[in-house]
N, C-alpha and C positions, 0 to 999 in steps of 0.2 A: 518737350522735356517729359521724360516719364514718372512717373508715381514712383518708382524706384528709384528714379533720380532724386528725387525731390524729397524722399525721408532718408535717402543718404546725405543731405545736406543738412536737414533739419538735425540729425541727428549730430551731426559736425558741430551746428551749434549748442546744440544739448551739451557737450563734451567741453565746447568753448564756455557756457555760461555757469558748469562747474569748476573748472578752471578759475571765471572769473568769482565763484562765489569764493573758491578758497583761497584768492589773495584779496579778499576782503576780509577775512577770516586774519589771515597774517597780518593785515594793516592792524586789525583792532588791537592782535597781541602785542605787536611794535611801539602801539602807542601805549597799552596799557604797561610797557616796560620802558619808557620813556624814551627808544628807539628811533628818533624821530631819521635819520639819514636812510633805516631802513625803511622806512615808509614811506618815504619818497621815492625810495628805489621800487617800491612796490606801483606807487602812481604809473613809472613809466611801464609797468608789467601790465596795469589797468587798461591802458592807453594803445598797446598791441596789442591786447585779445579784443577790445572796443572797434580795432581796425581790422581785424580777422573775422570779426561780425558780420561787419558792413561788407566784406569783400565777399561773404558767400549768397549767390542770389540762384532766384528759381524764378520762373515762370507761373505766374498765379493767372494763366490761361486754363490750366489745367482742373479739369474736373476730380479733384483726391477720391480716393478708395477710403475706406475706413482704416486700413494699416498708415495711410499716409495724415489723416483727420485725427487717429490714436497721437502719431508723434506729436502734431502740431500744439496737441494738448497738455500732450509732456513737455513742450516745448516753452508753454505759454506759462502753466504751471514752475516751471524750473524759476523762468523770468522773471514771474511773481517774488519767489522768493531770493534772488540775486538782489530785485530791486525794496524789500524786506530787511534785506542786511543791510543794504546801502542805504537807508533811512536813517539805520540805528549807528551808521557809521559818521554820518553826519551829524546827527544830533549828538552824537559823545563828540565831535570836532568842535561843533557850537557851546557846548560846556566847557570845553577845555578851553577855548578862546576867551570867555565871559570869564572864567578863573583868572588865567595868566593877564587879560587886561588889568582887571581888580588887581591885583598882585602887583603888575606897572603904577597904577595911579597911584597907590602908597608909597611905593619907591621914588615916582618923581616928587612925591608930597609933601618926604623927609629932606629937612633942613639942616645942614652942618654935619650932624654926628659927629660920627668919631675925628672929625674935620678939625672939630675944635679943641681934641686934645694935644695937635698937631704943632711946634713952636718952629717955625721955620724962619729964625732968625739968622744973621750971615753967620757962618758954622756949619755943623754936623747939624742935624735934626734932633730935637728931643721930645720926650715925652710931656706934659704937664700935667703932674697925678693929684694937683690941689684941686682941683676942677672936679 
């Protein structure tokens, strides 16, 4: 495989790991808009560029030039920061789960309510506003 060959792939992923940063970018605004259907629809967009990754390979018999050493560094660099966003994508996932549990433990913690202003005696339903 040649040197040519081999920063035309790189650069493929280059292309793929912007790609992937800007549906990481979408995920965050989906969730920060409470979006959550589209953000799943995003996971499966994640999940084919993660497999468009893996699918592009080269030969690392190859001795690089410094055009091809330049990309690799562009490459590694991009990666950095895809896997950057993907940290801070996670840890706002991890907040928002420790929210919404807290928010569940109350909900199961509440007893009756409005349960008890409820008279469902044989009849219609009615209110009971002495209570």
């Amino acid at each position: 495989m040649t040197n040519a060959l081999v920063r035309s792939r790189i650069e493929q992923r280059l292309a793929l790991y912007r790609r992937y940063a800007s549906v990481i970018g979408e995920q965050e605004s989906a969730l920060d808009e409470g979006d959550l259907d589209r953000f799943s629809e995003l996971n499966v967009a994640r999940r084919s560029i993660e497999a468009e990754v893996e699918a592009i390979h080269w030969s690392p018999e190859i001795t690089p030039d410094q055009e091809t050493l330049d990309a690799i560094g562009r490459a590694v660099d991009s990666l950095r920061s895809v896997e950057a966003r993907q940290r801070q994508l996670e840890l706002k996932l991890k907040n928002m789960r420790q929210e919404v549990g807290a928010q569940i433990g109350d909900l199961a913690g509440r007893k009756g309510g409005l349960r008890s202003y409820l008279q469902e005696a044989a009849g219609p339903a009615r209110i009971d506003v002495r209570s």
